[in-house]
DRENBALO-150259 format. One record per residue (C-alpha): residue in one letter; x negated, y negated, z negated. Coordinates in nm, 4 decimals, padded with zeros to 6 digits, always signed. Each point is the difference from the previous one (the first is absolute). Layout:
! residues N
[a [X Y Z]]
...
***
This chain:
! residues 455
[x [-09.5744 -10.7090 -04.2310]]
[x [+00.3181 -00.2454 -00.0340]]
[x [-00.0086 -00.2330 +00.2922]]
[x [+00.2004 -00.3127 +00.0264]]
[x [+00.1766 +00.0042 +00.3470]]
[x [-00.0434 -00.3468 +00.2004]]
[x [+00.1916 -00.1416 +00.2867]]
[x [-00.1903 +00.1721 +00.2908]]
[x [-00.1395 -00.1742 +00.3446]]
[x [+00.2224 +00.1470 +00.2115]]
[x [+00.3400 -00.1160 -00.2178]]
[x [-00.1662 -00.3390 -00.0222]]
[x [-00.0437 +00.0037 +00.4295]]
[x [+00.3599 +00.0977 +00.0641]]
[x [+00.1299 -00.2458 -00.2337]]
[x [-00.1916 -00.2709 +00.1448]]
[x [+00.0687 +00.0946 +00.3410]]
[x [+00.3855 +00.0259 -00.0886]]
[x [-00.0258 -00.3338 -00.1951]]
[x [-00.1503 -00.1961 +00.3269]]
[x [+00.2483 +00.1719 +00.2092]]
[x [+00.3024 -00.1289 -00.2526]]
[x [-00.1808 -00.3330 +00.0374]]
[x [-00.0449 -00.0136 +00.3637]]
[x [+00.4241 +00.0627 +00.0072]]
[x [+00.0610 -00.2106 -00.2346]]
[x [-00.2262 -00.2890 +00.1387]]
[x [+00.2157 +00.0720 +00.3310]]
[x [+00.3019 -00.0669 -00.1804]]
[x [-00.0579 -00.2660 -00.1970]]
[x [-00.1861 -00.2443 +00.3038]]
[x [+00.4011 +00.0402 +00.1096]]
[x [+00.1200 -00.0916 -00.3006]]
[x [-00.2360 -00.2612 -00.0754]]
[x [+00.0330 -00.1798 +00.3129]]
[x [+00.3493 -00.1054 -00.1037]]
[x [-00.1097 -00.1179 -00.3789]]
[x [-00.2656 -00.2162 +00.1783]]
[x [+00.2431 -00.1382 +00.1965]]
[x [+00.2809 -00.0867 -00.2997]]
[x [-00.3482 -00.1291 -00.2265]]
[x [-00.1286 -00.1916 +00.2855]]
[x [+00.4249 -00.1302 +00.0128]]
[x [-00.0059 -00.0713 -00.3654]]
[x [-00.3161 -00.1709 -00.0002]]
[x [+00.0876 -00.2047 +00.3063]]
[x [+00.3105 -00.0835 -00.1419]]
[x [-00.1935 -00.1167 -00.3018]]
[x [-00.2082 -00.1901 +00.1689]]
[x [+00.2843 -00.1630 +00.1491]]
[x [+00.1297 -00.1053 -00.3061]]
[x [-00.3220 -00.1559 -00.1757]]
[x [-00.0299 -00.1816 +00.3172]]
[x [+00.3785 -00.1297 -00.0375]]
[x [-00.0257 -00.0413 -00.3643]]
[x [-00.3799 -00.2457 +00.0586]]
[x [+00.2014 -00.2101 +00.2808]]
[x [+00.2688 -00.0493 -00.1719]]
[x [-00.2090 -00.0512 -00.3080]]
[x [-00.1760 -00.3048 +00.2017]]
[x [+00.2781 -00.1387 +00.0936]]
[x [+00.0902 -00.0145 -00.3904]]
[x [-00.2827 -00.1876 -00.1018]]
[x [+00.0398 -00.2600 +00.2769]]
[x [+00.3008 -00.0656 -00.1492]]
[x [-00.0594 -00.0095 -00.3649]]
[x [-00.3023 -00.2622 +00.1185]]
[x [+00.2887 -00.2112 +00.1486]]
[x [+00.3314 +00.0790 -00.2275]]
[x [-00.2315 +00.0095 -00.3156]]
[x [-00.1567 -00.3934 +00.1316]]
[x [+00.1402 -00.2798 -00.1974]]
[x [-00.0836 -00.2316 +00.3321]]
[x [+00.1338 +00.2535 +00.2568]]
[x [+00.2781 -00.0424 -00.2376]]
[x [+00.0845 -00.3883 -00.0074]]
[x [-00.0909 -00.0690 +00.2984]]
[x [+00.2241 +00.2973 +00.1807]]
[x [+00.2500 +00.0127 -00.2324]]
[x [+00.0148 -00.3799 -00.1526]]
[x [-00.1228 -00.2800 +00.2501]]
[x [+00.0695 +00.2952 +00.3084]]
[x [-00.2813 -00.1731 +00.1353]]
[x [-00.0322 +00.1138 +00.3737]]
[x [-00.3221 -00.1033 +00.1685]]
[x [-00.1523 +00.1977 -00.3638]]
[x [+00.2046 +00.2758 +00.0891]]
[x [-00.1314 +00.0291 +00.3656]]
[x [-00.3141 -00.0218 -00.0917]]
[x [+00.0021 +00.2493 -00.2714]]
[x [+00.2850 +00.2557 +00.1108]]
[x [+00.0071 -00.0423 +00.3816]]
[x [-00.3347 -00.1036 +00.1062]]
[x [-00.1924 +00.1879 -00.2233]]
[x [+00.1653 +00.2853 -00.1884]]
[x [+00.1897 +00.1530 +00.2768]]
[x [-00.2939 +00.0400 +00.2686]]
[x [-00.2444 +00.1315 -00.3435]]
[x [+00.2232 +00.2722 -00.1077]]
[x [+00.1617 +00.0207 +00.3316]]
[x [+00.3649 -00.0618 -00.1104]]
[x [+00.2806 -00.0603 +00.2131]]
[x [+00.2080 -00.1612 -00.2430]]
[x [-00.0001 -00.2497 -00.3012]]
[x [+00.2674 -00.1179 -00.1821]]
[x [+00.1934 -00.1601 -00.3258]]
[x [+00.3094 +00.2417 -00.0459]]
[x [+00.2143 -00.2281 -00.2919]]
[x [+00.3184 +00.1523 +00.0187]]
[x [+00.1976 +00.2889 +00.2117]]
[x [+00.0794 -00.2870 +00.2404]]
[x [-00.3002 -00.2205 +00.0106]]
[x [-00.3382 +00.0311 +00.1450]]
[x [-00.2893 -00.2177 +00.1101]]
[x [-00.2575 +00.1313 +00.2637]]
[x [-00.3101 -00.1388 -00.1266]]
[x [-00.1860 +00.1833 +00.2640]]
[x [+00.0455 +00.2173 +00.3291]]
[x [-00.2533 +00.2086 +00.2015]]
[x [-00.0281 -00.0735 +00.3397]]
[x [+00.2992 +00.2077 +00.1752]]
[x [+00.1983 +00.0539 -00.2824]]
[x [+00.3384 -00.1270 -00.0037]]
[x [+00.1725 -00.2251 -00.2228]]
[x [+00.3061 +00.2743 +00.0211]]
[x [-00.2292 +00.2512 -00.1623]]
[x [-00.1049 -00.2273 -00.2720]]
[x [+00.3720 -00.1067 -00.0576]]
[x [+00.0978 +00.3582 -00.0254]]
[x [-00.1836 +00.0448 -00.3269]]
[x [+00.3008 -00.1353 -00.1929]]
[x [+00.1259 +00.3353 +00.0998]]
[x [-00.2616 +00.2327 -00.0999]]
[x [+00.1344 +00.1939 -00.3257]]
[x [-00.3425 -00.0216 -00.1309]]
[x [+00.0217 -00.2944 -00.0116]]
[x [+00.3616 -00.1002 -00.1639]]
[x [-00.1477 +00.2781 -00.3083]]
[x [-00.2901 -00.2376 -00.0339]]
[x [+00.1819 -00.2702 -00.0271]]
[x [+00.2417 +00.1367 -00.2524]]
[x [-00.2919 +00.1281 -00.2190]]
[x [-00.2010 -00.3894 +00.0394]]
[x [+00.3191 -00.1484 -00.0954]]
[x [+00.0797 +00.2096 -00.3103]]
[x [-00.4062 -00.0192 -00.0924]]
[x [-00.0315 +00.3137 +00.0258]]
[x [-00.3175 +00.2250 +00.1438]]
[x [+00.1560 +00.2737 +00.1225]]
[x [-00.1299 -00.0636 +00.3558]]
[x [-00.2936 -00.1711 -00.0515]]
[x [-00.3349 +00.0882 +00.1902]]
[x [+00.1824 +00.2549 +00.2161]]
[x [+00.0289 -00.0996 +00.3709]]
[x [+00.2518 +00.1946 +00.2243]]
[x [+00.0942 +00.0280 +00.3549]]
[x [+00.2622 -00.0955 +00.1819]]
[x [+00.2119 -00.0667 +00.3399]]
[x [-00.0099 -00.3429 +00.1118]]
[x [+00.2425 +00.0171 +00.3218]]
[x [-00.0897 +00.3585 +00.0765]]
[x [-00.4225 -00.0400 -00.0591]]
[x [-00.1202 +00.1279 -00.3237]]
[x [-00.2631 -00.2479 -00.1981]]
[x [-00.1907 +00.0528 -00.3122]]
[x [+00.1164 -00.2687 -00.2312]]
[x [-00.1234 -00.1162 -00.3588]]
[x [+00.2341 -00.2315 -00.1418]]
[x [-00.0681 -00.1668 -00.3418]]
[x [+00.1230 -00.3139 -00.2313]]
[x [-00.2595 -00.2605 -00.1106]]
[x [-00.1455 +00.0196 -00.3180]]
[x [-00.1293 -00.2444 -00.2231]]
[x [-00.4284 +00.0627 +00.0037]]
[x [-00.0536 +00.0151 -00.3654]]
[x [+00.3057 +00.1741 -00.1322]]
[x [+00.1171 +00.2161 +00.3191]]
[x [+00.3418 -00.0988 -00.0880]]
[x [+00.2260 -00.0679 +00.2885]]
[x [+00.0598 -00.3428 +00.0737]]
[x [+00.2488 +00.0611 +00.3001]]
[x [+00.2070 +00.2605 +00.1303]]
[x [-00.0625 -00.0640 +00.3337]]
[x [-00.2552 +00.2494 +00.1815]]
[x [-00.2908 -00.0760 +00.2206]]
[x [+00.0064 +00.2760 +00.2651]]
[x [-00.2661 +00.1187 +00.2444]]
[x [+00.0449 +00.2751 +00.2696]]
[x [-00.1691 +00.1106 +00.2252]]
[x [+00.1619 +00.2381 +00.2759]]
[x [-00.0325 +00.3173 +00.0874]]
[x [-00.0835 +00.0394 +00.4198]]
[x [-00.2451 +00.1900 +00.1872]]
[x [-00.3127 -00.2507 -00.0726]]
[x [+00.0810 +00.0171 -00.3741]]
[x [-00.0006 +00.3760 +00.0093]]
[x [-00.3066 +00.0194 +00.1757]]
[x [-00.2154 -00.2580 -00.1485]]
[x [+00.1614 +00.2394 -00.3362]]
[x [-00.1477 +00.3243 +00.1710]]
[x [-00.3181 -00.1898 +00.0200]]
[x [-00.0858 -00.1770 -00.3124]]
[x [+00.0347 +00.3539 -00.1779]]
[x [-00.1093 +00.2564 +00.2726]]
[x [+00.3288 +00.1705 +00.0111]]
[x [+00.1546 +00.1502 +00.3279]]
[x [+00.2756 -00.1782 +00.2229]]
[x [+00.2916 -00.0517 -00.1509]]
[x [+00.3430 -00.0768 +00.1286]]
[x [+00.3287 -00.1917 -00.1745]]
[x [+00.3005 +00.2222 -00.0052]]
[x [+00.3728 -00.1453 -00.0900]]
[x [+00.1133 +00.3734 -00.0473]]
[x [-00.2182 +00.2849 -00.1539]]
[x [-00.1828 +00.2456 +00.2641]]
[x [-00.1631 +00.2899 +00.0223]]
[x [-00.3853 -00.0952 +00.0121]]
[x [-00.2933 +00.0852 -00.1847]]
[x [+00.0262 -00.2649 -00.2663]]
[x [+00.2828 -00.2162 -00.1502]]
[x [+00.0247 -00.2591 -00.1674]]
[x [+00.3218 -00.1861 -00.1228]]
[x [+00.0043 -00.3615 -00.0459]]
[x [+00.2565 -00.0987 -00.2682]]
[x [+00.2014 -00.3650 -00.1222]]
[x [+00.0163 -00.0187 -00.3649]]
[x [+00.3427 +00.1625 -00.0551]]
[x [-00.1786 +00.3595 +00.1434]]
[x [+00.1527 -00.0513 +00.3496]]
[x [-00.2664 +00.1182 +00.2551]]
[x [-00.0196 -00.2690 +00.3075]]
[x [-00.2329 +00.1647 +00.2135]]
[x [-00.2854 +00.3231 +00.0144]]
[x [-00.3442 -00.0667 +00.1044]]
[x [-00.1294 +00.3302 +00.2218]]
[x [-00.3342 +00.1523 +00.0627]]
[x [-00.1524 +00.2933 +00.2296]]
[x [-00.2923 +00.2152 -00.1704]]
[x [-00.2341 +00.1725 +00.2164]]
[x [+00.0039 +00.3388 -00.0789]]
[x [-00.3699 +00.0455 +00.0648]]
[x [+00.0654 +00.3402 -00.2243]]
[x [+00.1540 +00.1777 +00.2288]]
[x [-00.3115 -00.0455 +00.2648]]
[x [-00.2266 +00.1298 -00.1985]]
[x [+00.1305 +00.2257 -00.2114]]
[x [-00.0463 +00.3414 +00.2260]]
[x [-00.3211 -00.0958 +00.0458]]
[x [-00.0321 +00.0010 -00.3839]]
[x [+00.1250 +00.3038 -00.0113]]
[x [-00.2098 +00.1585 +00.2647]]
[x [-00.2973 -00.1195 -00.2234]]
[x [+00.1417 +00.1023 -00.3015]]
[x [+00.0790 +00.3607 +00.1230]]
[x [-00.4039 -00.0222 +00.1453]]
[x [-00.1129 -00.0973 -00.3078]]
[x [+00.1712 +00.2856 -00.1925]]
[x [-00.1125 +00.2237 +00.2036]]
[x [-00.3863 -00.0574 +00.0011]]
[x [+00.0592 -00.0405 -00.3627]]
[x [+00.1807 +00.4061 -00.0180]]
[x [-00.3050 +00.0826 +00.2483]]
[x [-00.2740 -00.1615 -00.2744]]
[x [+00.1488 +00.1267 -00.3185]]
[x [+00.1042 +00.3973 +00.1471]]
[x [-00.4014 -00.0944 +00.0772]]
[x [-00.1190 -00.0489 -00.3112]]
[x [+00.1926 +00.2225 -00.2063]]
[x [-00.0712 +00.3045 +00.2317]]
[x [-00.3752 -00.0872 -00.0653]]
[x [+00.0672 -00.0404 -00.3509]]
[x [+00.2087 +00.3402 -00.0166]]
[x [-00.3848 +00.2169 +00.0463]]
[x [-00.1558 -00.1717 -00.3002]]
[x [+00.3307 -00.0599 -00.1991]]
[x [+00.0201 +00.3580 -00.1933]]
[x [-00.3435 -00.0615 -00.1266]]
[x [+00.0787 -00.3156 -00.0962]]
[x [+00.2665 +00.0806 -00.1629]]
[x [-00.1876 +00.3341 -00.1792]]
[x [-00.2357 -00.2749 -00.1044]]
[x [+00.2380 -00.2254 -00.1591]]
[x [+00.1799 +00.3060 -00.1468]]
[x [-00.3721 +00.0753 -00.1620]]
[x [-00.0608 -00.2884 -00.1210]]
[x [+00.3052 -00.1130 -00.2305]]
[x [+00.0471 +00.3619 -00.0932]]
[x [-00.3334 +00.1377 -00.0902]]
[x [-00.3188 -00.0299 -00.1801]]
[x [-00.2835 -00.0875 +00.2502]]
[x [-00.2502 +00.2016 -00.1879]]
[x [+00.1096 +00.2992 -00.0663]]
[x [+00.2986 +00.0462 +00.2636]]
[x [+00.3095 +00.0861 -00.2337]]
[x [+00.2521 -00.2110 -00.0767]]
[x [-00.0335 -00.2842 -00.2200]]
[x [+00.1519 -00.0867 -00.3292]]
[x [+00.3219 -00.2338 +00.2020]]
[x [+00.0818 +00.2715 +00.2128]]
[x [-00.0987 +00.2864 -00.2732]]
[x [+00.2613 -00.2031 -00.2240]]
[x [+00.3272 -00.0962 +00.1913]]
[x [-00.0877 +00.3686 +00.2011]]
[x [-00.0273 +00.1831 -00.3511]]
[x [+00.3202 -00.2313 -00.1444]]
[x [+00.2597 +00.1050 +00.2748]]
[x [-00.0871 +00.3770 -00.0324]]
[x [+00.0725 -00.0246 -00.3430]]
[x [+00.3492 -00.1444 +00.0713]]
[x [+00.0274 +00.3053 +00.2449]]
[x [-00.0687 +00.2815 -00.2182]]
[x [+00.1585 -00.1419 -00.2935]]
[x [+00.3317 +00.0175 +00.2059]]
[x [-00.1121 +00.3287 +00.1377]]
[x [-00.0983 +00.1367 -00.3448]]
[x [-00.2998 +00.1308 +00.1314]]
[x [-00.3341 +00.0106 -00.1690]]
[x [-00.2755 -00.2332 +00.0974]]
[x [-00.3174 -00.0760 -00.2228]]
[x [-00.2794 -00.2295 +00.0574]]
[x [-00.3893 +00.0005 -00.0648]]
[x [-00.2415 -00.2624 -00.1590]]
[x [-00.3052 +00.0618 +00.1001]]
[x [-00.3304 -00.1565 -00.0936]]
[x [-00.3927 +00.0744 +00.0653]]
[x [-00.2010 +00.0899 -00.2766]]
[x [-00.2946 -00.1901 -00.0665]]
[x [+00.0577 -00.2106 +00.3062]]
[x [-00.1607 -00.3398 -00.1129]]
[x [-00.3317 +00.2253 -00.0967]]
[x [+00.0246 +00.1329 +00.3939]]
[x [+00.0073 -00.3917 +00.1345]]
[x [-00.2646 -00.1044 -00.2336]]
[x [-00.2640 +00.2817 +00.0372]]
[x [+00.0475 +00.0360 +00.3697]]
[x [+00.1945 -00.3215 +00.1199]]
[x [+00.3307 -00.1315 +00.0985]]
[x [-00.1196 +00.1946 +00.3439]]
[x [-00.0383 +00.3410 -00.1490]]
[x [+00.3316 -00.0959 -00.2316]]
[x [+00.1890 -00.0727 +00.3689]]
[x [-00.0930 +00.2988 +00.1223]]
[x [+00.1050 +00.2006 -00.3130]]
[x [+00.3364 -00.1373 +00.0157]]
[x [+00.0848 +00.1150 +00.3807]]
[x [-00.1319 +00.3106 -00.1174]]
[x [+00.2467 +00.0600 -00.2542]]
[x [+00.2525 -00.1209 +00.2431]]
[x [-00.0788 +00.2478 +00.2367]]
[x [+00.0518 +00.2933 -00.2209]]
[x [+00.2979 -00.1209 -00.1733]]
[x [+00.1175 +00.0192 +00.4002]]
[x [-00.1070 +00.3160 +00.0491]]
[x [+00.2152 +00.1551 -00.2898]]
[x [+00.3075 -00.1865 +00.0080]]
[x [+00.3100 +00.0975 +00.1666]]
[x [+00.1194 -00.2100 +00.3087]]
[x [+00.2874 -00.1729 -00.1857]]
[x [-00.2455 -00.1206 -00.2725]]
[x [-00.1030 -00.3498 -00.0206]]
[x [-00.3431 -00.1007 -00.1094]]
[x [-00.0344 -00.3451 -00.1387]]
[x [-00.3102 -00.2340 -00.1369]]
[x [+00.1225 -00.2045 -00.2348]]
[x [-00.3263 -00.1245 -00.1754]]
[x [-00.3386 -00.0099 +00.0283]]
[x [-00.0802 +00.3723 -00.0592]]
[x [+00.4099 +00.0418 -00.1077]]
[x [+00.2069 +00.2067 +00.2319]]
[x [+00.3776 +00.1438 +00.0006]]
[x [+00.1608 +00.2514 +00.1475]]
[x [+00.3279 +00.0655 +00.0550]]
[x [+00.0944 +00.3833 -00.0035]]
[x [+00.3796 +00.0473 +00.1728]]
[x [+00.1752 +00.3386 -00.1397]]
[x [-00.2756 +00.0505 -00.2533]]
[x [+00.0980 +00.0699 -00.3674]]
[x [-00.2242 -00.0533 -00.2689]]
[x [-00.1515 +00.3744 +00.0166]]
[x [-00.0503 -00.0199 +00.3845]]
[x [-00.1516 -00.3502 -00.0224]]
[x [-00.2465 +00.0985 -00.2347]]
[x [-00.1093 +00.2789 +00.1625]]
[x [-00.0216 -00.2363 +00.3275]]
[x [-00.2538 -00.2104 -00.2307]]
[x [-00.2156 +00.2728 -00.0680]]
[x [-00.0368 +00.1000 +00.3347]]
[x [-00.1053 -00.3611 +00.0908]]
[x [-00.2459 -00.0360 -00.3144]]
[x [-00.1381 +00.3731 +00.0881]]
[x [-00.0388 -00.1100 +00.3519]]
[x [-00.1895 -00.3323 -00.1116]]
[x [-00.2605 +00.1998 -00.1969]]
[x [-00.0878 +00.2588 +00.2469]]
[x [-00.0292 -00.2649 +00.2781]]
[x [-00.2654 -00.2444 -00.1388]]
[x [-00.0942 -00.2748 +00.2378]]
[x [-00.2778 +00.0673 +00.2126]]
[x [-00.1624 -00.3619 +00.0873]]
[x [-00.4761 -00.0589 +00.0966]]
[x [-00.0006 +00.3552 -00.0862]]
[x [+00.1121 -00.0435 -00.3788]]
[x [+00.3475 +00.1797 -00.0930]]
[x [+00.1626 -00.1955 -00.2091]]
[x [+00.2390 +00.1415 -00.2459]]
[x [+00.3584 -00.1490 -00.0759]]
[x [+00.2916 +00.1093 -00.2433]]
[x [+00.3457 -00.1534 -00.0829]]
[x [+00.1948 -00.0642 -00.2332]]
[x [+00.4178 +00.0509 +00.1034]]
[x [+00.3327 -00.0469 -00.2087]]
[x [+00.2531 +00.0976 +00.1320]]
[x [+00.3775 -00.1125 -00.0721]]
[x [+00.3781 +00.1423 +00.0927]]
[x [+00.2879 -00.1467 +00.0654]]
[x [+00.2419 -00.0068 -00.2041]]
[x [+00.3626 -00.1389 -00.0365]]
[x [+00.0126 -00.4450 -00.0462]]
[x [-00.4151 +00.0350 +00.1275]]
[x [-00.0781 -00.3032 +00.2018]]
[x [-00.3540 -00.0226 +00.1971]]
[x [-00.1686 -00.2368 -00.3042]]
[x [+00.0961 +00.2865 -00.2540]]
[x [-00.0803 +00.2730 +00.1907]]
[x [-00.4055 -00.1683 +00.0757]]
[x [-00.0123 -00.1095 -00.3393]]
[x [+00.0536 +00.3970 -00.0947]]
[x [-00.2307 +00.1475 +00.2106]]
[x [-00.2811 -00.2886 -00.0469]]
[x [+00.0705 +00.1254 -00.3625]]
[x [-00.0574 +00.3247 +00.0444]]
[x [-00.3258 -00.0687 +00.2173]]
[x [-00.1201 -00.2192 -00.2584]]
[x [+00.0438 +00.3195 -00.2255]]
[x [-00.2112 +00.2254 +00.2320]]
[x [-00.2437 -00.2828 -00.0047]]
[x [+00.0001 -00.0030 -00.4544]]
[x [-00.0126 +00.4171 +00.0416]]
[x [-00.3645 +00.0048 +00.2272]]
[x [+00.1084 -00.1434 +00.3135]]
[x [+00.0212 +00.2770 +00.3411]]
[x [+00.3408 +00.1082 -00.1461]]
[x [+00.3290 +00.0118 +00.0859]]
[x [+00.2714 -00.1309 -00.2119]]
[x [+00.4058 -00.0309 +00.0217]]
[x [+00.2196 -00.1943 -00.2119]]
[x [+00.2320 +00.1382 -00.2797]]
[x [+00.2901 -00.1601 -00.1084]]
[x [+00.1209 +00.0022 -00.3232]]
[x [+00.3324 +00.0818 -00.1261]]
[x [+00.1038 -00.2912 -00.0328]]
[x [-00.0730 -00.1270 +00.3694]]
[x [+00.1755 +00.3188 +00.1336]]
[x [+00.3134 -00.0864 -00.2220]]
[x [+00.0287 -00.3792 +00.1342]]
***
């Protein structure tokens, strides 16, 4: 018999078991290594974070200015009739303690600024100090030439040492957005320790401190003017929570792998008793005929195919039989498909007993079988044949006391030189079609003709 070999139980255990191992080292290794890539993604992501929350304040304090700059009233009557109990009402009194500015004011030139409104506590000094803010001399610049290079960003910036988020934009007509002075309304708000923490607050970050020079922290995050020059770093701490629990992790993870080795050395150690049959069974199944026990026509085939490669390289001789019950359909019909069953295994059964151990024994059809004879010539093959067909006659089968007699009918077929498998069936169902024409319960080989042993 030619067995497939499988990947056995005991391979598939020690893999496993050297698999979990490489996993429980490597799990140990990377929890290390993974503790410090939390840390930089939970950095990055605070630092992101950060910045949405920058970018959304700063973004507010945009659109409270384009409501005001972008207001043909706010416009005449700041700009125009400077009228100054409006401008308390609307700047000081109302829009400073809403958006919780600390300054308001008309910048017109490099030199010339109203205060139209002051938080409580913030000096005039501060406001004044604006004029010197180089944010604010490139915004004037770009108002003056029409130009939007600036437009809709705010900035920070120093104001006598304290930094201050500013937004600084020209008045625009409401229809046309065209500006209608170069002079900017300004708003900023600066930058202590209750701005910072009402910041922390409003979008659930973590404490953050104002720098003037860059630290060494867990986060940073630069504050620039317009022109790229960084005033000031805002600083946070991260709690490393990570590195708390991350032996325990491992601890659990190095449990875990282990029950899991225990389970699965388990199973397949249970599995290893029943696994050969299993396997035997599978084997069976896909490579022979469940009737009769030889092979079937797949295996029989790509089994017969290779050993023809083989011995054509060898330049051995190899021949194959086509064999086929007499009178087999008569056999089914008088006595039944049981009786028909029956005669088949019977026929296997002395094939078996006659052949050599390298032969192969294949059903290819209903009543149809092959077999493949390694080393045989024509001569030896034939007189293999006869031996089965003699066999057959003198062994009827015995079955509810009747004895049941069977013949065959075999052609058999050499190899020769530029044979394939197709060619070399087709001959010897040929020649046991020929037995058949002659009486049947013979024994017939193929001839070629000249002109076949020429080509």
């Amino acid at each position: 018999m030619h067995k497939q070999k499988y990947f056995s139980a005991t391979s598939a255990i020690s893999t496993v078991t050297w698999l979990i191992v490489a996993m429980m080292v490597a799990s140990i290794c990377l929890i290390t290594f993974f503790l410090h890539v939390i840390d930089n993604q939970n950095k990055a992501a605070m630092i992101g974070r950060f910045e949405a929350a920058t970018k959304h304040e700063m973004q507010r304090m945009m659109d409270v200015s384009f409501e005001y700059t972008n207001w043909d009233l706010g416009y005449q009557k700041t700009v125009i009739e400077k009228d100054k109990t409006w401008q308390q009402q609307n700047y000081n009194d109302y829009l400073i303690p809403r958006y919780k500015l600390s300054i308001v004011a008309l910048v017109k030139t490099e030199h010339h600024i109203d205060i139209l409104g002051l938080e409580a506590g913030e000096s005039v000094g501060n406001a004044m100090s604006l004029l010197n803010s180089p944010s604010i001399k490139l915004k004037l610049g770009a108002a003056r030439q029409n130009k939007s290079d600036y437009s809709g960003i705010g900035f920070i910036t120093l104001l006598r040492g304290f930094p201050y988020v500013v937004v600084a934009e020209p008045f625009t007509d409401e229809k046309t957005w065209k500006v209608q002075n170069p002079a900017l309304l300004v708003m900023a708000r600066r930058l202590d320790t209750d701005t910072l923490a009402q910041f922390s607050k409003d979008y659930d970050l973590p404490a953050v401190w104002l720098k003037q020079n860059e630290t060494k922290s867990d986060g940073v995050w630069p504050m620039h003017e317009l022109n790229g020059m960084t005033v000031a770093y805002l600083t946070w701490k991260i709690d490393k929570v990570t590195t708390a629990y991350v032996p325990y992790l491992a601890l659990f993870l190095i449990l875990l792998l282990s029950i899991s080795l225990l389970i699965v050395r388990n199973v397949l150690k249970r599995g290893e008793r029943s696994r050969s049959e299993y396997e035997e069974e599978l084997y069976i199944a896909a490579t022979t005929d469940p009737l009769t026990g030889v092979y079937n026509r797949r295996y029989f085939t790509g089994y017969t195919k290779h050993q023809i490669k083989l011995y054509s390289k060898l330049n051995r001789p190899l021949s194959l039989l086509a064999l086929d019950l007499d009178h087999f359909k008569n056999v089914n019909d008088t006595y039944g498909h049981h009786v028909g069953d029956l005669a088949l295994v019977h026929f296997c059964k002395i094939c078996q007993e006659v052949l050599r151990e390298i032969d192969v024994l294949g059903r290819i059809g209903g009543e149809e079988f092959a077999i493949l004879l390694p080393g045989l010539d024509l001569t030896e093959a034939t007189k293999m044949a006869q031996k089965i067909r003699h066999s057959l006659y003198e062994q009827p089968l015995h079955h509810n006391k009747m004895f049941l007699m069977l013949t065959v009918s075999i052609g058999v077929a050499e190899l020769k030189s530029e044979t394939n498998f197709e060619k070399l069936l087709l001959q010897a169902d040929q020649a046991m079609y020929k037995a058949k024409d002659n009486g049947r319960n013979q024994v017939c080989a193929f001839e070629h003709s000249p002109v076949e042993e020429e080509q």
